[in-house]
C-alpha positions in Angstrom: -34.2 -68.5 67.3 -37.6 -69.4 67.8 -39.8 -67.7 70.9 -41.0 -70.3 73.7 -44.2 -71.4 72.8 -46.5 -70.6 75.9 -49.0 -72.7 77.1 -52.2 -71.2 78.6 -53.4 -73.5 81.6 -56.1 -73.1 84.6 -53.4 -73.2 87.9 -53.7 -76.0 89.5 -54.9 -76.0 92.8 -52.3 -76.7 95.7 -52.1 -79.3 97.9 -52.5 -79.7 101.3 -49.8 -80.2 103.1 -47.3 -78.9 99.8 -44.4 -76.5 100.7 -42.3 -74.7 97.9 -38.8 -73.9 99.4 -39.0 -70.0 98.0 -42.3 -67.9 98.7 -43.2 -64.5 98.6 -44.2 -64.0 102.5 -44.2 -66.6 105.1 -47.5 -68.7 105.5 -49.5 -68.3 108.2 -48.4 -70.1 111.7 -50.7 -72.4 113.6 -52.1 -70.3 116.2 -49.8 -72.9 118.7 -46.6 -72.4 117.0 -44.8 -69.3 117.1 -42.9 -68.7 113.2 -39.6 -68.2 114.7 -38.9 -70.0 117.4 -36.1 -73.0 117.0 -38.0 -75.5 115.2 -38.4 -72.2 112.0 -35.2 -71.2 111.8 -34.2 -74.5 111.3 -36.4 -74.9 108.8 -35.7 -72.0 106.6 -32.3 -72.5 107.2 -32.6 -75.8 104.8 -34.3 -73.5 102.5 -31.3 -71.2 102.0 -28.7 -73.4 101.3 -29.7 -74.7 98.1 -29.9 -71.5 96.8 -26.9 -70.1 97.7 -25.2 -73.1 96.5 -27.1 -72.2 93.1 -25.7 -68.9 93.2 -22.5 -69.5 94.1 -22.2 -72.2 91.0 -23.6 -69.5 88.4 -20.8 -67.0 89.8 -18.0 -69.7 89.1 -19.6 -70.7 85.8 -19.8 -67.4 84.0 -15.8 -66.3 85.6 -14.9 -69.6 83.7 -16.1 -68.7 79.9 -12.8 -67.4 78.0 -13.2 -65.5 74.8 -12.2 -68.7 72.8 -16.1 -69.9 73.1 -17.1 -66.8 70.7 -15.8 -68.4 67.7 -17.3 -68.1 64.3 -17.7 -71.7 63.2 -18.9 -72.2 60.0 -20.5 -75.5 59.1 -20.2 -77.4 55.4 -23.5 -76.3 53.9 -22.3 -73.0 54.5 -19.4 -72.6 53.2 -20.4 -71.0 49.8 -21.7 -68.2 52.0 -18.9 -68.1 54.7 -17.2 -64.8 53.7 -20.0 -62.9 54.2 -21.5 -65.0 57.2 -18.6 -63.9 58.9 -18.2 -60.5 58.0 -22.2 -60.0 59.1 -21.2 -61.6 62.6 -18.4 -59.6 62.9 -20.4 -56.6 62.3 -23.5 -57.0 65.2 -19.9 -58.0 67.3 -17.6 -55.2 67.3 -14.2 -56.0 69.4 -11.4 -54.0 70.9 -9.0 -54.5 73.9 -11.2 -54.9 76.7 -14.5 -56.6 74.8 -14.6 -60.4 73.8 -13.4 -60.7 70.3 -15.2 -62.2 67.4 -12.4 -64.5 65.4 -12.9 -67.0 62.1 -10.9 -70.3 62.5 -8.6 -71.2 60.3 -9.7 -73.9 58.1 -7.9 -76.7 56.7 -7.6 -77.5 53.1 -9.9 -80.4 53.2 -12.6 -78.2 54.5 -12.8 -75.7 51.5 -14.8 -76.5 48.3 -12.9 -77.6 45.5 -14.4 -74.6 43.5 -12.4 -72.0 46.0 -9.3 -73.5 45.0 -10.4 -73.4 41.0 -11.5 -69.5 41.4 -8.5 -68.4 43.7 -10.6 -67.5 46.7 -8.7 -69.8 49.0 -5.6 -68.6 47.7 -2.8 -69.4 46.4 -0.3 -72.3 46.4 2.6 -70.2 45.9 5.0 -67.9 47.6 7.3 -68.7 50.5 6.1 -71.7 51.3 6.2 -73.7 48.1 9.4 -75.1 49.1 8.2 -76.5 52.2 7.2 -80.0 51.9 3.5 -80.1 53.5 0.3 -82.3 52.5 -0.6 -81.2 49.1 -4.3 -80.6 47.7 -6.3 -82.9 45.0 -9.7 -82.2 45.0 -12.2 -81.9 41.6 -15.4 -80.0 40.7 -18.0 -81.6 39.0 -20.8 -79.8 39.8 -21.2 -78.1 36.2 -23.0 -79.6 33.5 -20.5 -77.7 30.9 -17.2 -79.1 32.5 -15.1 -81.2 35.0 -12.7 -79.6 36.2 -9.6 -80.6 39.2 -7.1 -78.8 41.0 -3.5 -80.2 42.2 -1.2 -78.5 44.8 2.4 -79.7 45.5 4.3 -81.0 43.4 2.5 -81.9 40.6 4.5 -83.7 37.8 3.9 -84.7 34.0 3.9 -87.9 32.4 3.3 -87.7 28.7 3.7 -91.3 27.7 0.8 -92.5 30.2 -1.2 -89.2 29.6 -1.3 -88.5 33.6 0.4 -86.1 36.0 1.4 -87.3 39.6 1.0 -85.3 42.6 3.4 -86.0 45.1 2.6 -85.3 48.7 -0.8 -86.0 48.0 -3.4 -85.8 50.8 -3.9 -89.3 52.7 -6.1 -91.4 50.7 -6.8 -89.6 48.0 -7.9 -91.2 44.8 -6.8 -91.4 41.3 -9.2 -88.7 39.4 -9.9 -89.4 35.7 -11.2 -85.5 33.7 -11.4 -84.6 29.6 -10.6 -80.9 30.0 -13.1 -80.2 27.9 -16.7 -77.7 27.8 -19.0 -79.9 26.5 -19.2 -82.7 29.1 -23.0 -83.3 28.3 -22.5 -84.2 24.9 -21.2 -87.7 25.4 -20.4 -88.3 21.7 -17.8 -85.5 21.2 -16.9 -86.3 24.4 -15.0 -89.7 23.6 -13.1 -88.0 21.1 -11.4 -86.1 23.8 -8.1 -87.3 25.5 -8.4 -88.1 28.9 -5.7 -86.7 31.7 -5.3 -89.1 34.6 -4.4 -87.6 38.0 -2.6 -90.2 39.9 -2.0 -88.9 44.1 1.6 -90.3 45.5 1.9 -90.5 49.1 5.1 -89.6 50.8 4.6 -90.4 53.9 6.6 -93.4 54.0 9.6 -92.0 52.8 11.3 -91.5 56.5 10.3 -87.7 55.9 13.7 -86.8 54.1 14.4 -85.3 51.0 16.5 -88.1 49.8 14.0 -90.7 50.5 11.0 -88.4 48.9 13.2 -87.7 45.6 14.2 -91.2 45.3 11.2 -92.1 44.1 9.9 -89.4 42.0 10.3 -88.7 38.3 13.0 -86.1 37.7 12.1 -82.6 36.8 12.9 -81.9 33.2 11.8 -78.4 33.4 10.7 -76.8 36.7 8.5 -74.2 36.4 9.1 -71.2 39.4 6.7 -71.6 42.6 3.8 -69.5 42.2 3.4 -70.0 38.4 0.7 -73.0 38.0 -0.3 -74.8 35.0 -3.7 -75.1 33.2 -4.6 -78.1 31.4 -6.9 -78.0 28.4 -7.6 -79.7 25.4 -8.2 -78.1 21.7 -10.0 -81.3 20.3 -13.5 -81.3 19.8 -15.2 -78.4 18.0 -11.8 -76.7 17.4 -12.3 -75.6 14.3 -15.7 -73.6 14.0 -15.4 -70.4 15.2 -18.1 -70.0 17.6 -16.7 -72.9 19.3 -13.3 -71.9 19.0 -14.6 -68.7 21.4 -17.4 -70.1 23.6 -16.0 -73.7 24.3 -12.4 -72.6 24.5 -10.5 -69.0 24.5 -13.5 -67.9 26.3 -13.5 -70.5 29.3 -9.8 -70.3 29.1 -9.9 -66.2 29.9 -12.0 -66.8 32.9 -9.8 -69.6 34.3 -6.7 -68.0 33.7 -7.1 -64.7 33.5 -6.5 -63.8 37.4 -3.2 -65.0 37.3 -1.7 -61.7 35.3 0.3 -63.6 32.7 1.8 -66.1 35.1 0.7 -69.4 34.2 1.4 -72.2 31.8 -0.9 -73.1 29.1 -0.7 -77.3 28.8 -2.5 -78.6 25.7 -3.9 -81.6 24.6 -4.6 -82.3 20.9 -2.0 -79.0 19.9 -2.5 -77.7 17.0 -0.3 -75.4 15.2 -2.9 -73.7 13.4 -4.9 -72.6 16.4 -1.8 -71.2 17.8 -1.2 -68.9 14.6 -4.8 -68.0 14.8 -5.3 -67.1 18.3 -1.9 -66.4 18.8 -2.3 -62.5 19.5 -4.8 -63.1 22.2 -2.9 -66.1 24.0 0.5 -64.1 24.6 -2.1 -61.7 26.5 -2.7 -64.6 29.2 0.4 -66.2 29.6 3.8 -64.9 29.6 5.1 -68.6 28.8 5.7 -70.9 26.2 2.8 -73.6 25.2 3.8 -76.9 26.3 2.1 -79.6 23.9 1.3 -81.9 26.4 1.0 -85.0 23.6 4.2 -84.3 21.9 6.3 -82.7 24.4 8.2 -85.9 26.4 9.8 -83.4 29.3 8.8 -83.6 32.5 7.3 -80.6 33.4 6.9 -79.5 37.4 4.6 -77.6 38.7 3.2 -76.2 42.5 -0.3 -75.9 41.3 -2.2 -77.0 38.2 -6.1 -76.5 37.2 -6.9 -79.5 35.0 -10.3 -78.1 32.7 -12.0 -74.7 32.2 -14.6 -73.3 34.0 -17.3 -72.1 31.9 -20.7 -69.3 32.5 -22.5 -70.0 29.1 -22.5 -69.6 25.5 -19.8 -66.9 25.0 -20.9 -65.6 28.4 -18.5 -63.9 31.3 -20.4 -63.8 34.5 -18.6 -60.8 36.5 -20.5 -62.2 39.4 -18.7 -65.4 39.4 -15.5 -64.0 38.6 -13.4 -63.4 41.6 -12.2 -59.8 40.5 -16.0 -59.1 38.6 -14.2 -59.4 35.0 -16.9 -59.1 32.7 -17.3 -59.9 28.4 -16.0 -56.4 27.7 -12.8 -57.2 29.5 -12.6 -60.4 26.9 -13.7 -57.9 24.2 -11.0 -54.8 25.0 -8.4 -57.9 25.2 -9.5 -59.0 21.3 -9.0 -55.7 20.4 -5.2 -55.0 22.2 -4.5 -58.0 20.1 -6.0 -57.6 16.4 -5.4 -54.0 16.4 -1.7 -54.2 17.3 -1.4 -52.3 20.2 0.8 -53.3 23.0 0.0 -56.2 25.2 -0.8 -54.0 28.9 -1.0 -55.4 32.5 -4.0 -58.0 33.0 -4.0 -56.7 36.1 -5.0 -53.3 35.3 -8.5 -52.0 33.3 -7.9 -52.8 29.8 -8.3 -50.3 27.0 -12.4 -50.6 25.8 -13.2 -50.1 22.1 -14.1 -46.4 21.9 -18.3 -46.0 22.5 -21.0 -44.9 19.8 -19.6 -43.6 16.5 -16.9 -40.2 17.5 -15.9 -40.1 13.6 -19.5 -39.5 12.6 -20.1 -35.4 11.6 -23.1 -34.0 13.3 -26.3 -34.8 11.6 -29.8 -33.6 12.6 -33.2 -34.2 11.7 -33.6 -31.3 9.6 -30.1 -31.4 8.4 -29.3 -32.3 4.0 -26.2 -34.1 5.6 -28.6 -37.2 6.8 -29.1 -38.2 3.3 -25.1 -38.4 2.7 -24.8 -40.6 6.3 -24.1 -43.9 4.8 -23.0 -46.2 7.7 -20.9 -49.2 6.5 -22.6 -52.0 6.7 -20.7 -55.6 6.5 -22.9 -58.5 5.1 -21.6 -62.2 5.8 -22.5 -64.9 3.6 -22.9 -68.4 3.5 -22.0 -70.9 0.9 -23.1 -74.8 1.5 -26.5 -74.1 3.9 -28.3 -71.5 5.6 -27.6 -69.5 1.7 -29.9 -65.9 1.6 -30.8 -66.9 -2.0 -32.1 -63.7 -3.3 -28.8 -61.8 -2.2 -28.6 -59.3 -4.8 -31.9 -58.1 -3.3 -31.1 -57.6 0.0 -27.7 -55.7 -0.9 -29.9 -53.4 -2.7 -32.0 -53.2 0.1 -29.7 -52.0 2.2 -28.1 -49.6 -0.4 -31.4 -48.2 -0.6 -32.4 -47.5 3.2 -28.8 -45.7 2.9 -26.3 -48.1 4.2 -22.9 -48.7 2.3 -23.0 -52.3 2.1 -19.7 -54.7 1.5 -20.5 -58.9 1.3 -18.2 -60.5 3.4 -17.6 -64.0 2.0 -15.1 -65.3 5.2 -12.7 -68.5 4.6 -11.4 -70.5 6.9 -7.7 -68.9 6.0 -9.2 -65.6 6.6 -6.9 -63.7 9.0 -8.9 -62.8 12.3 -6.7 -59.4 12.1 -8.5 -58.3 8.6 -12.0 -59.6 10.1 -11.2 -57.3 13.2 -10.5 -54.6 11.4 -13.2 -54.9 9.3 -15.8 -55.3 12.0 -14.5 -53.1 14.2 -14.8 -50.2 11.6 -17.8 -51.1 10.7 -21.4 -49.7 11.9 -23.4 -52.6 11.5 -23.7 -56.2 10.7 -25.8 -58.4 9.0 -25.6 -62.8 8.9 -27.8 -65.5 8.9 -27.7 -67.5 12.1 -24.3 -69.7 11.8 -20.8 -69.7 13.4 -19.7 -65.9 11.5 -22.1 -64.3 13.7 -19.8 -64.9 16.6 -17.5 -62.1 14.7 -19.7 -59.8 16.2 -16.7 -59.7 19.3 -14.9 -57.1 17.0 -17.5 -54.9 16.9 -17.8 -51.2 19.1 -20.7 -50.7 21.0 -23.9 -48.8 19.8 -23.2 -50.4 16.4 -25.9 -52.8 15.4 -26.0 -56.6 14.8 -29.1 -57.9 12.7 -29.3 -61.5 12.2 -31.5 -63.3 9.8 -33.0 -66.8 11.7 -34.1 -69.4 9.5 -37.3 -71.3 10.7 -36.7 -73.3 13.9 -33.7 -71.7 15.3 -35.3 -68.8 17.0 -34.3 -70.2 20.4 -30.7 -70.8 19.4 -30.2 -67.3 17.9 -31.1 -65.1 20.7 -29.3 -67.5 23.1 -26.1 -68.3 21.4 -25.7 -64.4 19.9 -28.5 -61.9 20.7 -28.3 -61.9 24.7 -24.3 -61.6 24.3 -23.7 -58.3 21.5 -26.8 -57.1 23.9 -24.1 -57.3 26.9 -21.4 -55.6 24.7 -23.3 -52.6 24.1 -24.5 -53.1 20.5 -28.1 -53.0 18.9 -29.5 -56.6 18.4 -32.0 -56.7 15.6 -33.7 -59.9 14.1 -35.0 -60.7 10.8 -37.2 -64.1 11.6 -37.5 -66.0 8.5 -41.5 -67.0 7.4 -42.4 -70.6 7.0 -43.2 -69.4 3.0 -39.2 -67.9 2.9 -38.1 -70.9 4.2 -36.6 -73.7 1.5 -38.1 -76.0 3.7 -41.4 -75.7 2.8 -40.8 -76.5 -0.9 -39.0 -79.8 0.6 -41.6 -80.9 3.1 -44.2 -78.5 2.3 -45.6 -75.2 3.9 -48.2 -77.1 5.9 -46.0 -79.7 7.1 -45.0 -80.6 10.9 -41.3 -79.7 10.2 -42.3 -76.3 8.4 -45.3 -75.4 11.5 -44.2 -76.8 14.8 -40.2 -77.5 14.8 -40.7 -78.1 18.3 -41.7 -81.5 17.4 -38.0 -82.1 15.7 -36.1 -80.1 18.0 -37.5 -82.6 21.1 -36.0 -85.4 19.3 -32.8 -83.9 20.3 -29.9 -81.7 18.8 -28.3 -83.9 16.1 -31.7 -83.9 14.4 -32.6 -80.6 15.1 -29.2 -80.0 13.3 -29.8 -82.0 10.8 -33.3 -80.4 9.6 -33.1 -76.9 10.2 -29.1 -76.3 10.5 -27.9 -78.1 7.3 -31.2 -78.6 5.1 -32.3 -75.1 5.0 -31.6 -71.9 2.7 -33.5 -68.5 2.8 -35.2 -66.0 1.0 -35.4 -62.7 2.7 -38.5 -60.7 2.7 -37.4 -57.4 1.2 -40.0 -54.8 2.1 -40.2 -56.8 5.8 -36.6 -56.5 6.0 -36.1 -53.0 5.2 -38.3 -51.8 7.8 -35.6 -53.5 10.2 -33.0 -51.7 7.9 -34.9 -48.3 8.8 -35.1 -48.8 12.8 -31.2 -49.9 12.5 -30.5 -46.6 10.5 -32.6 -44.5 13.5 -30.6 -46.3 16.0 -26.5 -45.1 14.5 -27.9 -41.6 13.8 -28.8 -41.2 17.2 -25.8 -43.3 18.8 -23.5 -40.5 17.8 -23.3 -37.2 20.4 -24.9 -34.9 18.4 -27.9 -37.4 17.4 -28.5 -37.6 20.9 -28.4 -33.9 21.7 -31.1 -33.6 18.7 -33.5 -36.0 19.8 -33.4 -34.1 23.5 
């Protein structure tokens, strides 16, 4: 509240003749008057009784406040913030039996961001009033320039042949909504290869209120899914089908949409394919305890109380525990990678999943001074490339690493490549070495305090710390990089070492990413510096002798 502004003036000097009707002492009588005869008390009488009118008004005025007016009312461009507006007020307000209490209002469902419904903070549209028919909820977030995503409660039916769903008991006058449930809603081109869901709102109203007049009218259930269990609605189009984007533009988003439900809710997919579900299998049946409906293919009608329509999304393979509504974080999406490639036993969602065990227990004891430090040989996993991005003096870099006392294995991954061998691989493995590309994103399976060194061909620098460095730093593992020299670069044979594309690929990657991709992405092999690389070879070696307990202990 801001203080009263004061304003510094001379007093004015009174006027003859002026009277106020409250004074500190009486003035002065004319010498022929006496101050209380008949004529004063008259006078002062006149005085009085607007003031104790005054009074008596304030008395009535403050017996009349209930404890209704000391509502916390919270006002649109607040409502991000309300939960802990409220709990602040509440605090400098404490109430009991005999104070005036402090009280939120209830608010209505139109009143709530969309994104409360999305998250789960304004709860859910289950339970024991599912049944009930009351004014459903169809709202959509578009906020995020990753993804569109809407939310439906009521009763919220599929219509395969049209591509839509129908929300019955929709709000009054809400509109048709139009979404691609897909992550990449700024690249327009990829974009219109995605199918479009259209959610179309029924109103009920004029039905005569009864069941029979409602039910009329509406598409029969096929299959009715229980109250409480929603569906979410997401396509496997696009990228599907390169791994990084397989994680960051899909199972990722798809864990932090769905993972708060504990199993109960329905995956719905558009552009199903059967390969993806024998791939990712082992993590999917670890976020839903239901069958996949194809939404394409399948021609039931499915019913639902709730539905989320899209994936929300944090980044590039990025889960922001401060956004999550239960502070889920990347490890949580890591531990459930593991329960699944390593066979173990799907447990609760709810509870903390089972991490990958930290630093290297299986490693003996080895100090500085020790003979055993020249026997440590950490396995170290090398992925290669075949059609771009090739490390063309290979045989030199194994021996490299063989040399600063590593056991290397090449890694040459196909596309039939089980993820369980990877995992098991990886996640027995003490360090990893790639050039920049989708196998990097393997680097899930690995344990933390292992080490992932990544070779960046020339004009990707910005992409490789992004897309992998900042999340294996979040999981706990080393991040090392091996930046390739315009003179290592097969570019600079092509367009020559003093070119703009060899120099300054800022130049190509401002004309935007298809031509950034096209230059540095597919166009480009490497030679690795040996003697530069194995002095990154040495610092990764420094870095697992003292990840294990005993390293540690010696370095003290």
């Amino acid at each position: 509240m801001q203080q009263p502004q004061h304003h510094h003036h001379k007093p004015k000097p009174s006027l003859s003749g002026s009277s106020s009707w409250i004074r500190r002492s009486p003035p002065p009588s004319p010498p022929h008057k006496k101050p209380w005869g008949a004529g004063g008390r008259s006078r002062y009488a006149c005085r009085l009784v607007p003031l104790l009118v005054l009074t008596l008004y304030s008395l009535f005025t403050v017996l009349r406040i209930p404890s209704s007016s000391l509502v916390v009312n919270t006002a649109d461009s607040e409502r991000v913030e309300r939960r802990d507006d409220v709990e602040a007020f509440k605090t400098h307000l404490p109430s009991n039996q005999n104070s005036l209490e402090a009280r939120q209002e209830t608010r209505s469902p139109a009143s709530l961001p969309c994104s409360a419904f999305i998250s789960g903070e304004a709860g859910s549209g289950g339970g024991e009033h599912a049944e009930k028919e009351e004014e459903g909820v169809l709202c959509c977030d578009r906020s995020h320039y990753r993804s569109d995503v809407c939310y439906l409660r009521g009763d919220a039916r599929t219509d395969p042949s049209t591509s839509s769903v129908l929300l019955y008991n929709a709000p009054r006058g809400a509109a048709p909504e139009k979404v691609r449930p897909y992550t990449r809603k700024f690249e327009e081109s990829i974009m219109r290869t995605i199918d479009e869901v259209t959610i179309l709102p029924v109103d009920s109203s004029d039905n005569n209120g009864t069941d029979a007049g409602r039910d009329s009218l509406r598409r029969r259930c096929d299959v009715r899914h229980p109250p409480g269990v929603p569906a979410v609605v997401f396509s496997t189009g696009g990228y599907t089908g390169n791994v990084y984007h397989e994680f960051s533009d899909g199972l990722i988003p798809l864990f932090i949409t769905s993972q708060r439900f504990g199993g109960e809710v329905v995956f719905v997919v558009l552009e199903y394919h059967y390969w993806w579900l024998g791939r990712y299998g082992a993590i999917l049946e670890r976020l839903t305890n239901y069958k996949i409906v194809d939404f394409r293919y399948d021609r039931r009608v499915h019913c639902f109380s709730e539905m989320i329509v899209g994936l929300r999304i944090h980044g590039e393979l990025v889960v922001d525990p401060k956004l999550m509504p239960n502070g889920k974080g990347l490890q949580d999406f890591q531990a459930l990678l593991h329960q699944g490639y390593s066979g173990k036993p799907s447990s609760s969602l709810s509870s903390a999943p089972a991490t990958l065990p930290l630093g290297l227990p299986s490693r003996p004891c080895i100090r500085p001074d020790d003979h055993a430090l020249k026997a440590f040989k950490p396995k170290m996993l090398i992925f290669i490339r075949k059609q771009n991005r090739v490390i063309l003096n290979l045989p030199h870099v194994v021996t490299a690493c063989r040399r600063a006392g590593f056991a290397p294995h090449v890694m040459n991954l196909r596309r039939q490549t089980p993820l369980p061998v990877i995992h098991a691989a990886l996640a027995s493995a003490d360090a990893m070495v790639a050039v920049h590309g989708a196998a990097v994103t393997h680097f899930l399976f690995m344990r933390p305090g292992t080490v992932l060194l990544q070779i960046v061909p020339v004009g990707l620098d910005w992409a490789a710390e992004s897309f992998y460095g900042k999340p294996a730093q979040e999981l706990g593992l080393k991040y090392l990089e091996y930046r390739v020299a315009p003179e290592e670069s097969s570019l600079a044979a092509e367009y020559g070492i003093n070119s703009t594309v060899v120099q300054d690929p800022s130049v190509i990657s401002s004309q935007g990413w298809w031509e950034m991709k096209k230059v540095y992405m597919d166009r480009q092999n490497v030679t690795v510096g040996v003697k530069r690389f194995g002095e990154l070879l040495r610092t990764a070696k420094l870095h697992l002798r003292n990840a294990t307990a005993c390293g540690k202990a010696a370095v003290r």
